[in-house]
C-alpha positions in Angstrom: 4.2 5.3 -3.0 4.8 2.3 -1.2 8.2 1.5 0.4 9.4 -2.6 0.6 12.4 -3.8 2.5 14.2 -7.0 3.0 17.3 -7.4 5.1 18.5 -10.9 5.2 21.6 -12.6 6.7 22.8 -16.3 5.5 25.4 -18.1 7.9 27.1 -21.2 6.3 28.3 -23.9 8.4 29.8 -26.2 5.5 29.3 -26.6 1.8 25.9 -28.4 2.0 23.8 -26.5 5.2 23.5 -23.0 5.7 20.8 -21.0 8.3 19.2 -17.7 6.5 17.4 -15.1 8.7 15.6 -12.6 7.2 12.9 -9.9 7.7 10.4 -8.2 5.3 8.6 -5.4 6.0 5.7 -3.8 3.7 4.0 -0.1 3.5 7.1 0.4 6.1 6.3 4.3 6.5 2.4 3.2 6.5 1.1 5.6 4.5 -2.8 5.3 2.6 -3.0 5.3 -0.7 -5.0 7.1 -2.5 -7.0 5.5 -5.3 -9.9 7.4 -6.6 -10.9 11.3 -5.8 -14.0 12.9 -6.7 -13.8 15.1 -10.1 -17.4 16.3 -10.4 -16.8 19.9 -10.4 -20.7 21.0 -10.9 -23.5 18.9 -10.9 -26.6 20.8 -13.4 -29.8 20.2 -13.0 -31.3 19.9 -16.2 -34.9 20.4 -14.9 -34.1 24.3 -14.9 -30.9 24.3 -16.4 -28.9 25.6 -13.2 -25.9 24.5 -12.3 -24.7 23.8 -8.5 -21.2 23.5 -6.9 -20.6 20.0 -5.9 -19.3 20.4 -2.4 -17.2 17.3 -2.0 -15.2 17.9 -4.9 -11.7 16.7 -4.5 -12.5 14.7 -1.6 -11.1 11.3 -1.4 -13.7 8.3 -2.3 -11.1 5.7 -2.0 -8.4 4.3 -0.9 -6.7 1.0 -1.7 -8.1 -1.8 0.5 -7.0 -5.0 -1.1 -3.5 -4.5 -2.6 -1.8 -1.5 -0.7 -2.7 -2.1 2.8 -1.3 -1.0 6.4 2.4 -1.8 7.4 3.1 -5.5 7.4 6.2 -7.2 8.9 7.3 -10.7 9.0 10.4 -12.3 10.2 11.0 -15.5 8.9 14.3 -18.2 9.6 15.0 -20.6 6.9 17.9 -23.8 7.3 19.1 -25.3 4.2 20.5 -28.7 4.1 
């Protein structure tokens, strides 16, 4: 599970202009995630009809490269006018 945060502050100065400072942080506690795991419990040969335990059973094949990624953090400073 992926934890998001974003901690902002806005300062006014008068009714039309105002500075906003924020921060955003993503995968804060940077943790993998896990999106596939192998579920082949026996693999049979059907050449002599034996079956064989499949060693890397519930091993992780992969993990989320493209939309859950390591811990990101930007800070960002916005003035409105």
């Amino acid at each position: 599970m992926n934890f998001d945060m974003r901690i902002s502050r806005r300062f006014k100065f008068n009714e039309g202009t105002a500075l906003e400072v924020l921060a955003e942080g993503f995968n804060v506690f940077n943790r993998t995630q896990v999106t596939n795991v192998n579920t082949t419990l026996y693999n049979q040969n059907f050449a002599t009809n034996t079956f064989t335990f499949n060693t890397p059973f519930q091993s992780i094949t992969e993990t989320g490269a493209t939309l859950f990624r390591e811990r990101q953090i930007q800070f960002a400073v916005r003035f409105e006018f």
